[in-house]
KOLVEX-752024 format. One record per atom (N, C-alpha, C, CB): residue in one letter; atom name; x, y, z. Coordinates in Angstrom, 3 decimals, padded with zeros to 6 digits, m for minus. Glycine has a CB too. Layout:
N
 residu atome       xx       yy       zz
      a    CA        X        Y        Z
...
REM end
This chain:
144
 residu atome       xx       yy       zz
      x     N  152.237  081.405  057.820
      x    CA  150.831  081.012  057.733
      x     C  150.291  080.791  059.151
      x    CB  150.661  079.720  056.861
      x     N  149.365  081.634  059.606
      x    CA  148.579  081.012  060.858
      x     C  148.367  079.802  061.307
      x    CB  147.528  081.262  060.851
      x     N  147.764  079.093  060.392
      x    CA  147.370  077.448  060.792
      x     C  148.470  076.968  061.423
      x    CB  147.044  076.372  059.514
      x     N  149.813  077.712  060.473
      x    CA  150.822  076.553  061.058
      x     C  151.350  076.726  062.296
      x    CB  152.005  076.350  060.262
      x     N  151.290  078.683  062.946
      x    CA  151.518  079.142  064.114
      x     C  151.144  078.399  064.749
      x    CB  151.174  080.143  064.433
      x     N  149.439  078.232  065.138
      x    CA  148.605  077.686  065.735
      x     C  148.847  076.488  065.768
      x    CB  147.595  077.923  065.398
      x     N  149.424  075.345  064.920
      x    CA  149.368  073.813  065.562
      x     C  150.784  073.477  065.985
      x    CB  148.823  072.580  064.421
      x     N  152.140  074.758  065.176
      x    CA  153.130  073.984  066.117
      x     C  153.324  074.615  067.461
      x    CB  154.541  073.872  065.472
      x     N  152.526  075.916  068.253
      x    CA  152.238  076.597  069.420
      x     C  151.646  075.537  070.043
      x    CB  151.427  077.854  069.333
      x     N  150.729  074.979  069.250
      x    CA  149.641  073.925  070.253
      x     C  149.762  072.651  070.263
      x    CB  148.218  073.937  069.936
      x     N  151.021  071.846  069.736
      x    CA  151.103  070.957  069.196
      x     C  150.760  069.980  070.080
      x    CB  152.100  070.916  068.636
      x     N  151.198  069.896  071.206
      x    CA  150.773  069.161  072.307
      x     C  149.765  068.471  073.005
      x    CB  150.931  069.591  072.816
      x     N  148.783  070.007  072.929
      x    CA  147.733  070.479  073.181
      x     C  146.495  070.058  072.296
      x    CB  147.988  071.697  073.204
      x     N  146.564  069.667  071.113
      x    CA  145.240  069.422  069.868
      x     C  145.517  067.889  069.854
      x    CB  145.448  070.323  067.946
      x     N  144.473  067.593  069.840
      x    CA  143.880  066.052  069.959
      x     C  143.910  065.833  068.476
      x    CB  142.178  065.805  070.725
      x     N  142.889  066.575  068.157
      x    CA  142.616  066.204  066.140
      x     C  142.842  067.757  065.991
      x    CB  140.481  065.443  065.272
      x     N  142.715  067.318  064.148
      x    CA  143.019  068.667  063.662
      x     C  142.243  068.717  062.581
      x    CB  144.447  068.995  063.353
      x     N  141.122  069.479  062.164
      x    CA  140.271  069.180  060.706
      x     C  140.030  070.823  060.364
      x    CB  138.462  068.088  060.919
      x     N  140.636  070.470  058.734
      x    CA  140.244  072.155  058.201
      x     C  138.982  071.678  057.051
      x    CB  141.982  073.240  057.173
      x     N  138.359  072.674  056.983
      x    CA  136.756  072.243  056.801
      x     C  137.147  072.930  055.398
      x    CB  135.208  072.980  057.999
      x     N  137.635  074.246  055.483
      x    CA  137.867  074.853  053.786
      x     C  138.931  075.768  054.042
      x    CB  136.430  075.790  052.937
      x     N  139.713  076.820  053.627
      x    CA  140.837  077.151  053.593
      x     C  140.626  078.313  054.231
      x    CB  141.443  077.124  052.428
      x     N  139.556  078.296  055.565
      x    CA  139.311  079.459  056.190
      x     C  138.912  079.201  057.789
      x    CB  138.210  080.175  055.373
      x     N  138.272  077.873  057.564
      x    CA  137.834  077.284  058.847
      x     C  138.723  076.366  059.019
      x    CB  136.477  076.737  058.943
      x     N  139.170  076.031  060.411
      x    CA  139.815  075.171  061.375
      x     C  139.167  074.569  062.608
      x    CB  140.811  075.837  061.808
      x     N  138.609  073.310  062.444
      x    CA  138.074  073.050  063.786
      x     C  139.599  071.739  064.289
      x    CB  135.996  072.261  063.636
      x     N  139.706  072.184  065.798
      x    CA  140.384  071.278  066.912
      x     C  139.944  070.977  068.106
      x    CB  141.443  071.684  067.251
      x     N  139.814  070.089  068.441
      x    CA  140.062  069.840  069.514
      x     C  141.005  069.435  070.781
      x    CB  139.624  069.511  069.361
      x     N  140.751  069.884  072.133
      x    CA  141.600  069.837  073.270
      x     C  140.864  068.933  074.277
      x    CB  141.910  071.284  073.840
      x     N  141.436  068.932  075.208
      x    CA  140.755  068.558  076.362
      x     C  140.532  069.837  077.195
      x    CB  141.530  067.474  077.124
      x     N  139.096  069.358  078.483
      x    CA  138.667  070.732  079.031
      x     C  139.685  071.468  080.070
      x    CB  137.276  070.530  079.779
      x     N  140.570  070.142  080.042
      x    CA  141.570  071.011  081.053
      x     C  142.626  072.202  080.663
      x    CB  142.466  070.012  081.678
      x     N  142.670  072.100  078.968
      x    CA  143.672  073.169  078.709
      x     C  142.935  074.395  077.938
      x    CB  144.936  072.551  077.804
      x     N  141.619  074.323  078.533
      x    CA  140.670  075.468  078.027
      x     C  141.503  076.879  077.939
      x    CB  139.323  075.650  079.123
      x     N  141.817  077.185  078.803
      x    CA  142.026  078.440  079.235
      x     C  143.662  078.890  078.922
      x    CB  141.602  078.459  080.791
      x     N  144.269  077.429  078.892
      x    CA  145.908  077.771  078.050
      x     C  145.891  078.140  077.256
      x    CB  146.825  076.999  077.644
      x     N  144.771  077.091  076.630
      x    CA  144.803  077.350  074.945
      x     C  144.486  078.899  074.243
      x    CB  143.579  076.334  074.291
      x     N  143.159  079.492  075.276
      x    CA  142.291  080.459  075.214
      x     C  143.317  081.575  074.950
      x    CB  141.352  080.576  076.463
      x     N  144.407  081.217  076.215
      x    CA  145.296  082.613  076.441
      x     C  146.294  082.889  075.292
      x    CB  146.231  082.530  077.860
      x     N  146.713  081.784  074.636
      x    CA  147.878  081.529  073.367
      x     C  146.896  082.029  072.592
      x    CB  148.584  079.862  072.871
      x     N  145.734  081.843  071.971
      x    CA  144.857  082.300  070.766
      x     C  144.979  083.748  070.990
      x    CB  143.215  081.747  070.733
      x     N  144.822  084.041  072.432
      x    CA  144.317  085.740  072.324
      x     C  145.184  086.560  072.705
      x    CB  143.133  086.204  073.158
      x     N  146.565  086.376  073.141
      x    CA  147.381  086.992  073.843
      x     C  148.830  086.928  072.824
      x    CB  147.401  086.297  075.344
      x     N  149.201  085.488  072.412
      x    CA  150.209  085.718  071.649
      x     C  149.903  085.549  069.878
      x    CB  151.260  084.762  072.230
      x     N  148.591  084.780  069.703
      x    CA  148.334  085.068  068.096
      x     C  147.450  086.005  067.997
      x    CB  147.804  083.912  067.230
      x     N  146.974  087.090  069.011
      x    CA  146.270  087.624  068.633
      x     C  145.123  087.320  068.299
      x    CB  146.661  087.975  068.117
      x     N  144.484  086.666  068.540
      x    CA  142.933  086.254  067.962
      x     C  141.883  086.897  069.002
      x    CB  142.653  084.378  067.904
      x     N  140.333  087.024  068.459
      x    CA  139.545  087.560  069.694
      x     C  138.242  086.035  069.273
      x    CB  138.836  089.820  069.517
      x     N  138.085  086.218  070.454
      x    CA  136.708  085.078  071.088
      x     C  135.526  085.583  070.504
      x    CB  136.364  085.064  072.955
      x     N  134.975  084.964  069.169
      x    CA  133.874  085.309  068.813
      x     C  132.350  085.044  069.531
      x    CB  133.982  084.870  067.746
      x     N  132.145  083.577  069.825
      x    CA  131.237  083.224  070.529
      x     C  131.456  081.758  071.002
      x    CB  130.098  083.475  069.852
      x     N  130.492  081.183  071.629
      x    CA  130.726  079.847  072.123
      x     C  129.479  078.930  071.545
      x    CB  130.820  079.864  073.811
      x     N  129.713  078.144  071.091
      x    CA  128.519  077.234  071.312
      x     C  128.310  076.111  071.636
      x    CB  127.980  077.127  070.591
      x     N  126.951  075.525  072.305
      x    CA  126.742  074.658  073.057
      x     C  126.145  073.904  072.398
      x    CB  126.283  074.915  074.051
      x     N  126.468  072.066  072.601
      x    CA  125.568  071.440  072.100
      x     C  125.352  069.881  072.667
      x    CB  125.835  071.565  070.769
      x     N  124.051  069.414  072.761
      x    CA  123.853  068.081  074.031
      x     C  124.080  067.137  072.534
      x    CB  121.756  067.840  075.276
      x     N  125.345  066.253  072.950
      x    CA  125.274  064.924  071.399
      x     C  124.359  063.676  072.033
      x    CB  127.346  063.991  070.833
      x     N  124.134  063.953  072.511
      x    CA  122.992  062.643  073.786
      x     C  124.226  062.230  074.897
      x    CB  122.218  060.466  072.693
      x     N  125.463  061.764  074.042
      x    CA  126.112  061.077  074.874
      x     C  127.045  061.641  076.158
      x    CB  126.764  060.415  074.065
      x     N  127.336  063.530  075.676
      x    CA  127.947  064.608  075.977
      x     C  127.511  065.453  075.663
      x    CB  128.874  064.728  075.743
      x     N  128.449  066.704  076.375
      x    CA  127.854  068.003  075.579
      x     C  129.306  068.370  074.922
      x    CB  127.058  069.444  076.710
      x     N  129.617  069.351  073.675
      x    CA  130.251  069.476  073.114
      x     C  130.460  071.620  072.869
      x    CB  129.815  068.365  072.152
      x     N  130.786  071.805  073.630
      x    CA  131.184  073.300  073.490
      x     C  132.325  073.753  072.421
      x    CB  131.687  073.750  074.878
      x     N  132.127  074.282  071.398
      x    CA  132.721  075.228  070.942
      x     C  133.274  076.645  070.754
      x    CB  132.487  075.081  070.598
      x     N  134.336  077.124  070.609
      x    CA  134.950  078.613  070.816
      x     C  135.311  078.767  069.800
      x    CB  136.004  078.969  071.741
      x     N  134.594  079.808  068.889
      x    CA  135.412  080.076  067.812
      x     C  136.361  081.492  067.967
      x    CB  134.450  080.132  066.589
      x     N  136.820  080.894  068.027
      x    CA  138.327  082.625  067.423
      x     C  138.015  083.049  066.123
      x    CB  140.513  082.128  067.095
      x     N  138.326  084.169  065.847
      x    CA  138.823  084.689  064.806
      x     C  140.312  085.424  064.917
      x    CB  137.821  085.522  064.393
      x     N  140.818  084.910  063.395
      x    CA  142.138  085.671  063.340
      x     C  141.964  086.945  061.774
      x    CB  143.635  084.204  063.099
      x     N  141.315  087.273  062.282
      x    CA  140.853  089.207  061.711
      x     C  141.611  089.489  060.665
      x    CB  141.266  090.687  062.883
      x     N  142.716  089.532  060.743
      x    CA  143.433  089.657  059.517
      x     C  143.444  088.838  058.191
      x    CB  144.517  089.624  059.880
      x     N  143.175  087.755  058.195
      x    CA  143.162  086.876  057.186
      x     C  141.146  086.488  056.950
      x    CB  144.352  085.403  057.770
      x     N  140.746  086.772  058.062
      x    CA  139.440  086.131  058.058
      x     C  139.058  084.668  058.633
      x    CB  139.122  086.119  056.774
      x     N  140.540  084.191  058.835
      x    CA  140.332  082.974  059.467
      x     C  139.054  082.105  060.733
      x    CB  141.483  083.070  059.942
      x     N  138.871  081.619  060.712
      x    CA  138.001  081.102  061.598
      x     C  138.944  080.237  062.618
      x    CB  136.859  080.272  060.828
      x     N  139.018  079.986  063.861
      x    CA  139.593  078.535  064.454
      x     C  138.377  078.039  065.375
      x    CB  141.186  078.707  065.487
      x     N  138.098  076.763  065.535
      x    CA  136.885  076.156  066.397
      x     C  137.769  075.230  067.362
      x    CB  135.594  075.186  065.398
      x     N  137.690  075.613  068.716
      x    CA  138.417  074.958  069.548
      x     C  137.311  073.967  070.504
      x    CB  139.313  076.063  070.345
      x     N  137.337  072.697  069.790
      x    CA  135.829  071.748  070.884
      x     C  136.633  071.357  071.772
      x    CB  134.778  070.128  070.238
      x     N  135.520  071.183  072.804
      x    CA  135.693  070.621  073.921
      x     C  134.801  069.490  074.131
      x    CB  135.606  071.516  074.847
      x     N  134.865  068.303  074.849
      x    CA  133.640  067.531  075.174
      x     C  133.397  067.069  077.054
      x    CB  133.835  066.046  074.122
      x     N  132.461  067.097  076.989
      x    CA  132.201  067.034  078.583
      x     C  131.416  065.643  078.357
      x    CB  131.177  068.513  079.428
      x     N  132.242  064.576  078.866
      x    CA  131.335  063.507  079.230
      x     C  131.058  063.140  080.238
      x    CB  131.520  062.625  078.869
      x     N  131.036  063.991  081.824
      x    CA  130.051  064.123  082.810
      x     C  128.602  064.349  082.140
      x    CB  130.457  065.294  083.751
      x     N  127.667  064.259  081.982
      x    CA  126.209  064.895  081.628
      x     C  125.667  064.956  082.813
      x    CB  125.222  064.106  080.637
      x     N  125.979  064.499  084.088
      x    CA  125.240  064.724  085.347
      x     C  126.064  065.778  086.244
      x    CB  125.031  063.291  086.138
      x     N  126.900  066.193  085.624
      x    CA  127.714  067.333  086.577
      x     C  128.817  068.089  085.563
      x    CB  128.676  066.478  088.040
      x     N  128.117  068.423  084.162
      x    CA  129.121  069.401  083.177
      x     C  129.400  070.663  083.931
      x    CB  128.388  069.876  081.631
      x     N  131.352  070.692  083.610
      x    CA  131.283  072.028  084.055
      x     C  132.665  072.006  083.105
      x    CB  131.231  072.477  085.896
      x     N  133.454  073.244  083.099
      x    CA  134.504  073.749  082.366
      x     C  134.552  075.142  083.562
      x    CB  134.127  074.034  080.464
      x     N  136.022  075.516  082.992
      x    CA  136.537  076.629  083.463
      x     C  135.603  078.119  082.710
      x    CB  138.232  076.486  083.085
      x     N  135.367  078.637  083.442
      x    CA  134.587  080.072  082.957
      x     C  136.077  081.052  081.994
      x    CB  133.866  081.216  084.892
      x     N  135.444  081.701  080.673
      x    CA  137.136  082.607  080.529
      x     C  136.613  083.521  080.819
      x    CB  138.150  082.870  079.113
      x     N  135.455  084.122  081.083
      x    CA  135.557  085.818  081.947
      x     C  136.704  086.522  082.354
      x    CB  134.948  085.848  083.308
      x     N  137.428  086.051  082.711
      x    CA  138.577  086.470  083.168
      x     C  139.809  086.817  082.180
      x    CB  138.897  085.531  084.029
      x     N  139.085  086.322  081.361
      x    CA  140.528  086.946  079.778
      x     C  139.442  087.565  078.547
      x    CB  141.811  084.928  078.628
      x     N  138.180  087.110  079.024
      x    CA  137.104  087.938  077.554
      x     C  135.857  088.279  078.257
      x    CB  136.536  086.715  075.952
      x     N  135.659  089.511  078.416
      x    CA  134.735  090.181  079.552
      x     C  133.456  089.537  077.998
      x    CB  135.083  092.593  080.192
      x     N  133.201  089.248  077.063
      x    CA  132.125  088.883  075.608
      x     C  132.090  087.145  076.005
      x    CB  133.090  089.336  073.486
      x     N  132.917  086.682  077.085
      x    CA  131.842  085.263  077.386
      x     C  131.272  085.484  078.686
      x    CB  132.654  083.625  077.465
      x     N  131.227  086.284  079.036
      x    CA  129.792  086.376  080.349
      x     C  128.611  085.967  079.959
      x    CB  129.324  087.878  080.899
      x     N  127.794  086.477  078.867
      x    CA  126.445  086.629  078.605
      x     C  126.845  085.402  077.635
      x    CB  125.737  088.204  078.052
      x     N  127.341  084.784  077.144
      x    CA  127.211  083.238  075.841
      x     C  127.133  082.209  077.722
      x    CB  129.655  082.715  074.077
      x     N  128.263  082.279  077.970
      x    CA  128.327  081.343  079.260
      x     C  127.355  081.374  080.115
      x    CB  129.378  081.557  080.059
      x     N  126.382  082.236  080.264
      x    CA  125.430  082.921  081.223
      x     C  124.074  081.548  080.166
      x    CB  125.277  085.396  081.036
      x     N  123.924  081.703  079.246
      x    CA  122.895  081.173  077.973
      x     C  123.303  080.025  077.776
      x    CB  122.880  081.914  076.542
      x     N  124.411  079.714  077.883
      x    CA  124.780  078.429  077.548
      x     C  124.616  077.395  079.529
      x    CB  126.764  078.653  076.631
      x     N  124.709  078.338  080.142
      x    CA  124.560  077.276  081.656
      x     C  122.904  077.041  081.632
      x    CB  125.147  078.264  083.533
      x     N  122.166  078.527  081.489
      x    CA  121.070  078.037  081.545
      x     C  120.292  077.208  080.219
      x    CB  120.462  079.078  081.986
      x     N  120.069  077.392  079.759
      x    CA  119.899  076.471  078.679
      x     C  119.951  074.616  078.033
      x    CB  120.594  077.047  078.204
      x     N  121.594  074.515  078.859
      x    CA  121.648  073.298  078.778
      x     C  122.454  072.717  080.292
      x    CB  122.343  073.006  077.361
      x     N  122.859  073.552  081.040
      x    CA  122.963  073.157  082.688
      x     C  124.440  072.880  082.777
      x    CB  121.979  071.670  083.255
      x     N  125.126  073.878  081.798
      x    CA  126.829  073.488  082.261
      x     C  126.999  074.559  082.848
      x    CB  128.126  073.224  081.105
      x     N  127.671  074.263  084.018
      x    CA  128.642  075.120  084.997
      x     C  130.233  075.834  084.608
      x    CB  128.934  074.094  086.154
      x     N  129.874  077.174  084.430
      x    CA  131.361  077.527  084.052
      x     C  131.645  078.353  085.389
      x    CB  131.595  078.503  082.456
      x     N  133.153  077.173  085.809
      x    CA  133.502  077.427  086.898
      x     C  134.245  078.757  087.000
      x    CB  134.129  076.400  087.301
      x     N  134.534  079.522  087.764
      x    CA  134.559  080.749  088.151
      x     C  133.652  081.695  087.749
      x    CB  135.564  081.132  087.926
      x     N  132.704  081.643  086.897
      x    CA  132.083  082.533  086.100
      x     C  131.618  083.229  087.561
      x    CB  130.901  081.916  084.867
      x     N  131.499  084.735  087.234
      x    CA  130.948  085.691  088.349
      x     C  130.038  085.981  088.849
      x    CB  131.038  086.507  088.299
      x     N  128.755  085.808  087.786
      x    CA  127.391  085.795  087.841
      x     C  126.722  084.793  086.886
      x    CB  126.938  087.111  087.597
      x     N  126.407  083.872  087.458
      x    CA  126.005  082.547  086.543
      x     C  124.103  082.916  087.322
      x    CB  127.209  080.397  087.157
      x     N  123.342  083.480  086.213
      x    CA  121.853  084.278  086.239
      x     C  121.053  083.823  085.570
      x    CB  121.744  085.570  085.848
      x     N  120.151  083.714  085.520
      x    CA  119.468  083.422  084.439
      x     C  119.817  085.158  083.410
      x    CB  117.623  082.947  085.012
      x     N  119.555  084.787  082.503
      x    CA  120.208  085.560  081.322
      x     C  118.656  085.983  080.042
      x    CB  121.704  084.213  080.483
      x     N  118.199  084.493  079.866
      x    CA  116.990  084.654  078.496
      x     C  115.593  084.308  079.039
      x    CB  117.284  083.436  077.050
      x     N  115.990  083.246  080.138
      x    CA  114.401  082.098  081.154
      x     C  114.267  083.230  082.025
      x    CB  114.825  080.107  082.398
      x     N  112.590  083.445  082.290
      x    CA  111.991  083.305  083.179
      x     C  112.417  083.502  084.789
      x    CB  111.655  082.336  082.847
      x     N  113.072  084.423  085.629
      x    CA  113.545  084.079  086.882
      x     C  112.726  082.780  087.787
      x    CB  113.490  085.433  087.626
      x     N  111.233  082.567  087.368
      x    CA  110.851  081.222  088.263
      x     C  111.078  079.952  087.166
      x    CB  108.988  081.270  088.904
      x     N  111.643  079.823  086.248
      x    CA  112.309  078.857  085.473
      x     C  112.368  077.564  086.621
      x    CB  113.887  079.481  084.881
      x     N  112.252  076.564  086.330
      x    CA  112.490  075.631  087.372
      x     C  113.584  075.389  087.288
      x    CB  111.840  074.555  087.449
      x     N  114.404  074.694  088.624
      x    CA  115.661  074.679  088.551
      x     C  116.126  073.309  088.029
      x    CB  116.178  075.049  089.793
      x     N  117.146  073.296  087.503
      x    CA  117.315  072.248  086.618
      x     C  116.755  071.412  085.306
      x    CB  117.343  071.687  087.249
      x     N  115.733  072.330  085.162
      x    CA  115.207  072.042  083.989
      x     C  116.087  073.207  082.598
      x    CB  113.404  072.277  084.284
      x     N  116.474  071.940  081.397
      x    CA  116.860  072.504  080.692
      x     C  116.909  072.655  079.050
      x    CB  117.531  072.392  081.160
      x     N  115.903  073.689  078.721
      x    CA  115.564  073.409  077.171
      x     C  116.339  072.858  076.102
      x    CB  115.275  074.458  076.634
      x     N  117.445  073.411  076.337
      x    CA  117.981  072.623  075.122
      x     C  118.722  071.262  075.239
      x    CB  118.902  073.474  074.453
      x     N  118.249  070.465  076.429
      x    CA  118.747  069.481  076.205
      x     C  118.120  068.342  075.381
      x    CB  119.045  069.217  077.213
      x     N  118.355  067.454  074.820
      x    CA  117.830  066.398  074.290
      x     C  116.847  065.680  075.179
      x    CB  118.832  065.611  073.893
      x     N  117.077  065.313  076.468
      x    CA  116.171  065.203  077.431
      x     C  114.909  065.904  078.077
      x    CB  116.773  065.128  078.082
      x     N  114.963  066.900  077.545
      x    CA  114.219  067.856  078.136
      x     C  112.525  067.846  077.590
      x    CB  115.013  069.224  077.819
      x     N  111.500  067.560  078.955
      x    CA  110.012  067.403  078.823
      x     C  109.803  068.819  079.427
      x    CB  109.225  066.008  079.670
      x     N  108.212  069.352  078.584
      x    CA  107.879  070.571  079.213
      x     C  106.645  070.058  080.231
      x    CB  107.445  071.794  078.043
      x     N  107.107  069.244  080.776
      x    CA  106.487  068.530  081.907
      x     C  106.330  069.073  083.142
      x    CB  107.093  067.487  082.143
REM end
């Protein structure tokens, strides 16, 4: 069974563990084993990086990666939480999934996290005179 690949591979590594229905898996890590974790999902279980998503909880921001494991249909949600809000950043995975350039590209501008190494961190959807540091989707955010 996958699930079980996945938590005794990661056992270390997963903070919590919650299956939502017998298809979805959300876990969480810390941001430092982003990219371990990233490489075990996609390299030895085979999984591919569907998308990422971003989200401001007021108190943090909370990024998600979902995998898929294709064969079964599985879902896995790997959160992360950034409780810097004055200097979010995480490791960029460009470097193992050429499909998070443009989510990471939307997700910096948008809500102002830095994914470190990323290659071209552009505006992507805003405006090139976008003001700098202003960021729509944050909870904070005046169109002031």
């Amino acid at each position: 069974m996958i699930k079980d690949k996945v938590k005794n591979r990661l056992k270390e590594k997963i903070k919590d563990w919650v299956v939502k229905n017998p298809r979805r898996v959300y876990f969480t890590i810390e941001k430092e084993n982003l990219k371990e974790v990233a490489n075990v999902l996609y390299k030895e279980i085979k999984m591919r990086l569907c998308t990422i998503t971003g989200i401001d909880n007021e108190n943090n921001f909370e990024l998600i990666y979902h995998f898929s494991f294709d064969k079964t249909g599985e879902i896995f949600n790997v959160r992360i939480f950034l409780k810097n809000k004055n200097n979010p950043e995480v490791d960029s995975l460009c470097d193992l999934f050429n499909a998070s350039n443009w989510i990471e590209r939307e997700i910096y501008e948008m809500l102002g996290i830095n994914f470190k190494g990323h290659p071209n961190l552009e505006h992507l959807l805003l405006n090139k005179n976008w003001p700098k540091g202003k960021y729509p989707l944050r909870k904070d955010y005046t169109n002031e």
